[in-house]
MIMI-968686 format. One record per residue (C-alpha): residue in one letter; x, y, z. Coordinates in nm, 4 decimals, always signed. Layout:
<rs>
{type:A, X:X, Y:Y, Z:Z}
...
</rs>
This chain:
<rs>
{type:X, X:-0.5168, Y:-6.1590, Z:-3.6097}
{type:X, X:-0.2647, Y:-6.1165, Z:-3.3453}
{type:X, X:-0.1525, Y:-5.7911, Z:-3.5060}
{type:X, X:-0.4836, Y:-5.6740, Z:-3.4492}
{type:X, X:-0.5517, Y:-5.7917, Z:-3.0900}
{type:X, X:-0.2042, Y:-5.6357, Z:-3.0143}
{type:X, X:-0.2996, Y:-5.3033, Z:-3.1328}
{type:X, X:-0.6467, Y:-5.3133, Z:-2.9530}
{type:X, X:-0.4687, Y:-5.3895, Z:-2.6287}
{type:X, X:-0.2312, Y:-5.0606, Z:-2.6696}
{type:X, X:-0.5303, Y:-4.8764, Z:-2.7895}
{type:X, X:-0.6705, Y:-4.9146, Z:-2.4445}
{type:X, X:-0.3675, Y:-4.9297, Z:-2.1896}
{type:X, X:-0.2576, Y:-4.5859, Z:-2.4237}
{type:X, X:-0.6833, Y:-4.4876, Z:-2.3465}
{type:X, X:-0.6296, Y:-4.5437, Z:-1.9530}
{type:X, X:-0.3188, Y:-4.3372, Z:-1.9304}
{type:X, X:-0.4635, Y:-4.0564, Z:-2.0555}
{type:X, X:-0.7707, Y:-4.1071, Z:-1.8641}
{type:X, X:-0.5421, Y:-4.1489, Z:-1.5144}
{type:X, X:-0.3529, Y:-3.8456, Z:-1.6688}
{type:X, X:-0.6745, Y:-3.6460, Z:-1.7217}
{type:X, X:-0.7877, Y:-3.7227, Z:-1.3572}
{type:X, X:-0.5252, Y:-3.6292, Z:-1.1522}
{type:X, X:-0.5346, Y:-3.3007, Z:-1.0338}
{type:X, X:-0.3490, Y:-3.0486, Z:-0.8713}
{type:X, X:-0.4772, Y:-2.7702, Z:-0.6915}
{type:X, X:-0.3229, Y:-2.4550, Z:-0.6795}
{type:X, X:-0.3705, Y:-2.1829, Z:-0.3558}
{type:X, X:-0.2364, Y:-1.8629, Z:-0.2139}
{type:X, X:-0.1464, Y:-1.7997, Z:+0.1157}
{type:X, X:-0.1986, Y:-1.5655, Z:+0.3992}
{type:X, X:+0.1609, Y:-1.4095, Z:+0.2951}
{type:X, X:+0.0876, Y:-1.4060, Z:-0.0716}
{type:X, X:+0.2907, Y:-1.7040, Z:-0.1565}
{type:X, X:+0.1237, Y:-1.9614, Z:-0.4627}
{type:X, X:+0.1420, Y:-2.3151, Z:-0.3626}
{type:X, X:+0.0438, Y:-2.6311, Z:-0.5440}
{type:X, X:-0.0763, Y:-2.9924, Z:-0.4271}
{type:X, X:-0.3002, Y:-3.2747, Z:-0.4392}
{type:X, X:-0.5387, Y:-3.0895, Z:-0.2334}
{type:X, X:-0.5679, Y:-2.8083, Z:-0.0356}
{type:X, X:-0.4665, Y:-2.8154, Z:+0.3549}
{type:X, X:-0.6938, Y:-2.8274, Z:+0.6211}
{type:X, X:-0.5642, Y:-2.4818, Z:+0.7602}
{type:X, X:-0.5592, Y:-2.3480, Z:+0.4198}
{type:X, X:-0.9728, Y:-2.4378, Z:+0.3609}
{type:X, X:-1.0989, Y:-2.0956, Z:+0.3497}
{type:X, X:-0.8406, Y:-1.9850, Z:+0.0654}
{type:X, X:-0.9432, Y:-1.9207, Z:-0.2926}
{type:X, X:-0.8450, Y:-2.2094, Z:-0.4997}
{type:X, X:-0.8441, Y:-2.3733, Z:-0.8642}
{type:X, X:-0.7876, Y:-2.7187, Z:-0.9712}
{type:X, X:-0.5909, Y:-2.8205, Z:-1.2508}
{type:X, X:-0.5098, Y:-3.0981, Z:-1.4546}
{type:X, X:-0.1524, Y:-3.2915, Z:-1.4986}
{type:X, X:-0.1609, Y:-3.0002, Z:-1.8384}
{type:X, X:-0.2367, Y:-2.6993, Z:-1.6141}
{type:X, X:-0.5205, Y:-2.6098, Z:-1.7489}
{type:X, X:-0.7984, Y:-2.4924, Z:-1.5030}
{type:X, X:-1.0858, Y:-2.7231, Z:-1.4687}
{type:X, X:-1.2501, Y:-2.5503, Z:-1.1898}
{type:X, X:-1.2121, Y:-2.2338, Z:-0.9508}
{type:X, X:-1.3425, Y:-2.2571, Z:-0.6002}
{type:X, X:-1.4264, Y:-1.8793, Z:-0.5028}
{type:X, X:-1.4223, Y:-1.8445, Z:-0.1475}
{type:X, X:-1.6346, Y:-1.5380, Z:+0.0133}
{type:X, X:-1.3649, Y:-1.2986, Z:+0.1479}
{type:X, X:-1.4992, Y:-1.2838, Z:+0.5598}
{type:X, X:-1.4247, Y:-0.9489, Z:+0.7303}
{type:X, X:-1.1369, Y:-1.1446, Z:+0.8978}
{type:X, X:-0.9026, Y:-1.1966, Z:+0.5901}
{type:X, X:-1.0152, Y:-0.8465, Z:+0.4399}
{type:X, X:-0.8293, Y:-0.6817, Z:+0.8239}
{type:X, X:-0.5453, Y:-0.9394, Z:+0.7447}
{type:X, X:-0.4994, Y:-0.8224, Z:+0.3891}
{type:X, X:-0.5035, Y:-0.4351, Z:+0.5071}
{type:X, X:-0.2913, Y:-0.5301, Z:+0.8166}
{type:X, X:-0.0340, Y:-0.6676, Z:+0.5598}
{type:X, X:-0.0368, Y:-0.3984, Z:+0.3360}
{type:X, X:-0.0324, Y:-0.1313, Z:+0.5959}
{type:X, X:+0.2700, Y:-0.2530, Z:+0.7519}
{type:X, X:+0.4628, Y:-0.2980, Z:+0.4240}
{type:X, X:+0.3692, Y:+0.0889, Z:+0.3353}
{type:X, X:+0.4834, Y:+0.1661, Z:+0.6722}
{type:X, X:+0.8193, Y:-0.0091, Z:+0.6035}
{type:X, X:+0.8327, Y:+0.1568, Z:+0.2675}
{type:X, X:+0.7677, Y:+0.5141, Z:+0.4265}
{type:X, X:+1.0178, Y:+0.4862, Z:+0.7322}
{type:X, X:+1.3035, Y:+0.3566, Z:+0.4727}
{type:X, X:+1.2083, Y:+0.6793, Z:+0.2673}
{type:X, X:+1.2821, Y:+0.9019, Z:+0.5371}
{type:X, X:+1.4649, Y:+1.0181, Z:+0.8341}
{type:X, X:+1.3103, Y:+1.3101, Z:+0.9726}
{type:X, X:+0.9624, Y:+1.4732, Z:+0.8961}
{type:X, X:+1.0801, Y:+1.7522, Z:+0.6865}
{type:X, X:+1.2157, Y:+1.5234, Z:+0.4623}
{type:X, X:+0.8381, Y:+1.4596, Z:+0.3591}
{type:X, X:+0.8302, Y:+1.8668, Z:+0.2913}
{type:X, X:+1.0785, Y:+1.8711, Z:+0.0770}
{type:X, X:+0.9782, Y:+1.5693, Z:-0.1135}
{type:X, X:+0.6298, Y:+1.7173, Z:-0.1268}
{type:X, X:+0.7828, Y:+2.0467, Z:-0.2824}
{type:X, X:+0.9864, Y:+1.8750, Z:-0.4937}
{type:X, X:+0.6996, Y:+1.6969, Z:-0.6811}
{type:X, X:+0.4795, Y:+2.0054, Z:-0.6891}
{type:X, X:+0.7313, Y:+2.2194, Z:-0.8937}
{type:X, X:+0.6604, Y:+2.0444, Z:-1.2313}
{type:X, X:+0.2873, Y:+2.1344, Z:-1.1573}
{type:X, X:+0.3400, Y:+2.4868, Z:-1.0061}
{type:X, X:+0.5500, Y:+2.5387, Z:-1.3569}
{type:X, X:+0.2746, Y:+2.4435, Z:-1.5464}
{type:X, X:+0.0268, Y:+2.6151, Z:-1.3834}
{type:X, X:+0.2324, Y:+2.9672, Z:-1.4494}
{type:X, X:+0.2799, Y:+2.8954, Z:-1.7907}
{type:X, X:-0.0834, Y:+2.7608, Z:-1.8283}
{type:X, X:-0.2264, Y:+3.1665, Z:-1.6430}
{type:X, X:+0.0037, Y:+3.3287, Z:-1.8742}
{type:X, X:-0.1601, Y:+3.1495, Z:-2.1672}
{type:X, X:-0.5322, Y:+3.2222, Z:-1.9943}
{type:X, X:-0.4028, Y:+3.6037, Z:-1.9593}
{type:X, X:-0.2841, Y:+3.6016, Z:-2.3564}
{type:X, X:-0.5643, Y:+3.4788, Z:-2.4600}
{type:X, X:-0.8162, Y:+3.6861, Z:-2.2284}
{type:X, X:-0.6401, Y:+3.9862, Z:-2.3763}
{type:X, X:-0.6751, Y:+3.8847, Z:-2.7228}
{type:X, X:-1.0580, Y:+3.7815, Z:-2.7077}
{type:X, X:-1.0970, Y:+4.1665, Z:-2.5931}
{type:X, X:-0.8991, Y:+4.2957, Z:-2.9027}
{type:X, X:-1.1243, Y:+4.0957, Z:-3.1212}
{type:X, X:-1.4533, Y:+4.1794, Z:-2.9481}
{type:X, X:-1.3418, Y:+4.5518, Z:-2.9426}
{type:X, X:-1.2825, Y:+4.5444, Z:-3.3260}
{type:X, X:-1.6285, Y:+4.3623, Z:-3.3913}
{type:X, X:-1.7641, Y:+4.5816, Z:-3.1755}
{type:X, X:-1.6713, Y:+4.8633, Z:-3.3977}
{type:X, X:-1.7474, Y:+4.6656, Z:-3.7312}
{type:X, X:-2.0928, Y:+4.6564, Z:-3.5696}
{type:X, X:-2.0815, Y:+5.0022, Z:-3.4709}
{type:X, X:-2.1037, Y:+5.1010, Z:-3.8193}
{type:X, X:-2.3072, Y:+4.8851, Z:-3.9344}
{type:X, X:-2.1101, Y:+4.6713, Z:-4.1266}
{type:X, X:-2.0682, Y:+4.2904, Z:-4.0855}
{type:X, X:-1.7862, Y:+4.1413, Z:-3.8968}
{type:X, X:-1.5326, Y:+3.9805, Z:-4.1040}
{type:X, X:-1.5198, Y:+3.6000, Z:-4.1483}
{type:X, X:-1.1997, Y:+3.5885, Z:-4.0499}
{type:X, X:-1.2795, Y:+3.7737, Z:-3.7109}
{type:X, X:-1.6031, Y:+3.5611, Z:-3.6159}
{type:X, X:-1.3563, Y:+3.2454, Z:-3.6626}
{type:X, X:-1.0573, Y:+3.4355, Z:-3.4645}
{type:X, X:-1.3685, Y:+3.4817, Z:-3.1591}
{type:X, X:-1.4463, Y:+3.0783, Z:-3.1909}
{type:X, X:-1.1175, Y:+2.9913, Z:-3.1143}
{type:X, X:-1.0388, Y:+3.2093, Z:-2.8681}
{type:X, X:-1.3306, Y:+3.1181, Z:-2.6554}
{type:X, X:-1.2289, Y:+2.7339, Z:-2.7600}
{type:X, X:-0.8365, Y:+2.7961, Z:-2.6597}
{type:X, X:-1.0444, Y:+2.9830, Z:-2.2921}
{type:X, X:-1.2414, Y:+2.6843, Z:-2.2251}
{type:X, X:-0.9042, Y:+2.4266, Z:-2.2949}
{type:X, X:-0.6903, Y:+2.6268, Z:-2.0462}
{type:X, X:-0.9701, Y:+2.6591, Z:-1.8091}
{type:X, X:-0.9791, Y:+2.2681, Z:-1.7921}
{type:X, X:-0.5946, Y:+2.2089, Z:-1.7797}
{type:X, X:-0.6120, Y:+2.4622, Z:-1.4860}
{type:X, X:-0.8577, Y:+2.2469, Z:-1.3208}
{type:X, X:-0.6697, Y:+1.9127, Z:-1.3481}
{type:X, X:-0.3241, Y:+2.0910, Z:-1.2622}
{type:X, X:-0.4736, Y:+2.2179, Z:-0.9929}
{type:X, X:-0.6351, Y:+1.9329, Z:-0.8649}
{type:X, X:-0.3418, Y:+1.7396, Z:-0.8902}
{type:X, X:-0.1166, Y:+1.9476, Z:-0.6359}
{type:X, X:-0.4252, Y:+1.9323, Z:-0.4144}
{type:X, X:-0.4165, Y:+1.5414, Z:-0.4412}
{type:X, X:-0.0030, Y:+1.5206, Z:-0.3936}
{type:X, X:-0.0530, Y:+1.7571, Z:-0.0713}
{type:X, X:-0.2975, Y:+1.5484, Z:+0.0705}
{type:X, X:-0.0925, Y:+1.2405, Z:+0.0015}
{type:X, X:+0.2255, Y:+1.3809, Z:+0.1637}
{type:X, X:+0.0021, Y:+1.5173, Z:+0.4933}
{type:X, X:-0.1049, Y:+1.1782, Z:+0.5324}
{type:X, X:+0.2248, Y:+1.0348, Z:+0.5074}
{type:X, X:+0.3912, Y:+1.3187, Z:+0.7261}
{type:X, X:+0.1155, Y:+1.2003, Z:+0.9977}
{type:X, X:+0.1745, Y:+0.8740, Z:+0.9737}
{type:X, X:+0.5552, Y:+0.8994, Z:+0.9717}
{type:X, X:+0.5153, Y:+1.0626, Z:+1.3163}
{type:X, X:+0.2933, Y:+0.8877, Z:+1.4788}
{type:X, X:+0.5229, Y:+0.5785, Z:+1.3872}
{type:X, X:+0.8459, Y:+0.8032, Z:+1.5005}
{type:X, X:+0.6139, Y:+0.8915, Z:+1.8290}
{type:X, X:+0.7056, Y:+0.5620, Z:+2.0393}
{type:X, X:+1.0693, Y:+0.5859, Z:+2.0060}
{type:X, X:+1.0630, Y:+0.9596, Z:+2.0727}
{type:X, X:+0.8418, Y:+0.8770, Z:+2.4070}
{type:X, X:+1.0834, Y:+0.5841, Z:+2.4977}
{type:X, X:+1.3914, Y:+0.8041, Z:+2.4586}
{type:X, X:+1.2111, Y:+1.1159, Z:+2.6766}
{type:X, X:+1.1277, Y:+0.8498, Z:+2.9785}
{type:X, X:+1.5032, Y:+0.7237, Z:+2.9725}
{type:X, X:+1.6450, Y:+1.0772, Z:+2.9428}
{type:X, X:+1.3900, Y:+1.1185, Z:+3.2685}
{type:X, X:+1.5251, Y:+0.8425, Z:+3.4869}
{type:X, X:+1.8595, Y:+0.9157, Z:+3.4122}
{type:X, X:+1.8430, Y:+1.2457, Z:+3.5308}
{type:X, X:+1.6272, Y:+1.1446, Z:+3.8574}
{type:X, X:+1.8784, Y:+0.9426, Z:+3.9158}
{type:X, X:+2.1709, Y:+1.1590, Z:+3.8941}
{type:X, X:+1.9454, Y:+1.4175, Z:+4.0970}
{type:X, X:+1.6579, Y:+1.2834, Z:+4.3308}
{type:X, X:+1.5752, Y:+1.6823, Z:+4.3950}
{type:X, X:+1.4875, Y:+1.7493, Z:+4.0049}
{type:X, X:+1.1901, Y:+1.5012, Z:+4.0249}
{type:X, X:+1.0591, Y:+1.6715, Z:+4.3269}
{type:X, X:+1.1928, Y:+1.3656, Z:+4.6324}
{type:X, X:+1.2703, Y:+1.4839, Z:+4.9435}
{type:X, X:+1.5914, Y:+1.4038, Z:+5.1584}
{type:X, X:+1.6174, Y:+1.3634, Z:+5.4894}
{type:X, X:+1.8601, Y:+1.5672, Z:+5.7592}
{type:X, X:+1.9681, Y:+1.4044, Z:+6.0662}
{type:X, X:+1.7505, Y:+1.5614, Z:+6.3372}
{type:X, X:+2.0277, Y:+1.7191, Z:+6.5410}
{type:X, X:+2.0171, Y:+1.6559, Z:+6.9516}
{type:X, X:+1.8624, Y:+1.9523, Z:+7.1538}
</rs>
């Protein structure tokens, strides 16, 4: 009898552990810098975030979706504007680096592009041969060969696959030059305020070492008549 009793009693302590296990949670948050915190509950200042709660196992019990206001969508861009313009200004040092990166990820595409005419010029010139010799099958009024007909289908097949490579080679230099103008405009306008601050201080020095450049006037003792 006590046996029993004994193992009802650790039944339910063992019951109300798990239970108190089960119902503490931990909620997990991420910052305004990107950085994933967890706690017993999310900070006052952090209310607005996106959350999800947890139990003691990890698993999720519950995800509290926050509406993103226009406020933390500028913070979000703000942050990831200023770590592309950190990124761009550690890439270069001067402007015309950006044209000669630009160039340099264009060849592969130029390349292909030649090789891809050459192809469309082969092939053009072949479709002719094989129209010119049904043509003349036709002419006298025989029928064009199997062999010919299937030589025409794939020509005008092999045509319409360079056509398209042209058109995504193509469109992919236009995309790389538009991405490298951007970044050569925002690499100067970035430059811009140092360049500015360095012009003024070239200025005052030089009114300084010479009132007369900046246009001042001096002054002559008036001599005694």
């Amino acid at each position: 009898m006590q046996r029993v009793i004994f193992l009802l009693v650790a039944t339910v302590f063992a019951l109300s552990g798990n239970a108190f296990a089960d119902s503490k949670k931990i909620v997990k948050w991420v910052d305004s810098k990107g950085i994933t915190h967890y706690g017993d509950k999310l900070p006052a200042q952090e209310a607005g975030r996106k959350n999800a709660e947890m139990n003691a196992q990890g698993v999720v019990l519950k995800q509290n979706n926050v509406p993103v206001s226009k406020g933390d969508v500028a913070d979000t861009q703000k942050i990831e504007l200023e770590r592309k313009d950190k990124i761009l200004l550690a890439s270069y040092t001067k402007a015309e680096e950006i044209d000669l990166a630009r160039d340099r990820n264009l060849q592969m595409d130029l390349a292909a592009v030649q090789s891809l005419e050459q192809q469309k010029l082969s092939a053009t010139n072949r479709t002719a041969r094989n129209n010119k010799m049904a043509e003349g099958f036709k002419a006298r009024q025989k029928p064009v060969p199997p062999y010919l007909v299937e030589e025409l289908k794939l020509s005008k097949l092999e045509s319409a696959s360079i056509d398209k490579q042209l058109t995504q080679r193509k469109l992919a230099m236009e995309t790389t030059k538009k991405r490298y103008a951007e970044e050569k405009i925002r690499f100067i306008a970035l430059k811009q305020p140092v360049a500015i601050d360095s012009i003024a201080g070239s200025l005052d020095t030089v009114i300084a070492e010479n009132p007369t450049a900046a246009g001042a006037q001096t002054t002559e003792p008036t001599a005694n008549k």
